[in-house]
N, C-alpha and C positions, 0 to 999 in steps of 0.2 A: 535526896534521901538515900541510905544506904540501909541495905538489907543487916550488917551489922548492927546498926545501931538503932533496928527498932522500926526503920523508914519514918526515923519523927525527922519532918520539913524543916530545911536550916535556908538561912538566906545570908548572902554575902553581898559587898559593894567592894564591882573592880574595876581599873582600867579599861574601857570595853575597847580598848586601842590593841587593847595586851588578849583578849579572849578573840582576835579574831576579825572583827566587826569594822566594818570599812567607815567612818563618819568625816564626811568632807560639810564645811562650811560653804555656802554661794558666798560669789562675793559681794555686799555690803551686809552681808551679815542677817538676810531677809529670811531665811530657809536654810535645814541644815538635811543632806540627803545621807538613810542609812540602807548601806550595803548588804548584802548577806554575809554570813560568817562564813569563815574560812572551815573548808570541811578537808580531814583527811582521805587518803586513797587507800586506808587499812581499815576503813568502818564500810559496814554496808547500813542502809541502802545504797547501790549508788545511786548519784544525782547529777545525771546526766544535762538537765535542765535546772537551771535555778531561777527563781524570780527576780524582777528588776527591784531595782533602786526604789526606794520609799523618803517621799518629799517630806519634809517636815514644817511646817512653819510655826511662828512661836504660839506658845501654850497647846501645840497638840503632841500626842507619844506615839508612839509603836511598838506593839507587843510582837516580838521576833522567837516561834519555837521552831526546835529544832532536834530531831533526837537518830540515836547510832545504836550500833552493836558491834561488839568488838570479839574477836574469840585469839586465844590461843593456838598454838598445833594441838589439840588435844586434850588443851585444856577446858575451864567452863566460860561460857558467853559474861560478857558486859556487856550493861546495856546503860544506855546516859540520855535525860533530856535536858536540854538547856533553852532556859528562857531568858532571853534579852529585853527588858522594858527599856526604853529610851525616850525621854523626855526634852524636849528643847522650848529654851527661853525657860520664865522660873517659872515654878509649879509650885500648888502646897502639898505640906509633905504627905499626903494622905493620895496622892496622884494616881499612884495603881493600882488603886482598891478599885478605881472605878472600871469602864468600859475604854478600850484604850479607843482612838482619833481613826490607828491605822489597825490591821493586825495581819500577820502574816505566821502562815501553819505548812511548817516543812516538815511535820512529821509524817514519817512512812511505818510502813507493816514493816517488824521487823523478826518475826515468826518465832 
């Protein structure tokens, strides 16, 4: 959501390779383990500690958030949250309506 535009909720489907987000396959393909996202060293909070690795096996998800702030020299704060649902093996399309499998809450005070 952006102060712009309203804060009316938009959703997008992306690479989650490309956002950051570590997803390796076991091997024969039984479990798929998701990483934490790659966080910059120019947002705060820092996060000095991050949580482990999240197992997945098939037909469950993981709800991954995660949020920052950003300032210029003097300029005004950004602030950003990002939520990663991840689903492995197939799901119906209605999947993250529900309660996710795993969930993980990296969100911090960002004042």
């Amino acid at each position: 959501m952006r102060e712009a535009e309203g804060f009316s909720p938009r959703m997008s489907e992306r690479d989650l390779s490309r956002a950051g987000l570590v997803l390796r396959e076991e091997a024969g393909g039984g479990a798929l383990q998701v990483g934490p996202p790659e966080v910059t060293h120019f947002s705060a909070p820092r996060r000095n500690r991050r949580p482990p690795k999240v197992r997945l096996v098939p037909g469950q998800w993981v709800r991954w958030q995660i949020n920052y702030r950003y300032g210029n020299q003097g300029g005004p704060w950004a602030y950003r949250l990002e939520t990663f649902n991840v689903a492995y093996g197939a799901a119906p399309a209605d999947v993250f309506l529900g309660t996710p499998t795993r969930s993980v809450d990296e969100r911090g005070f960002l004042r």
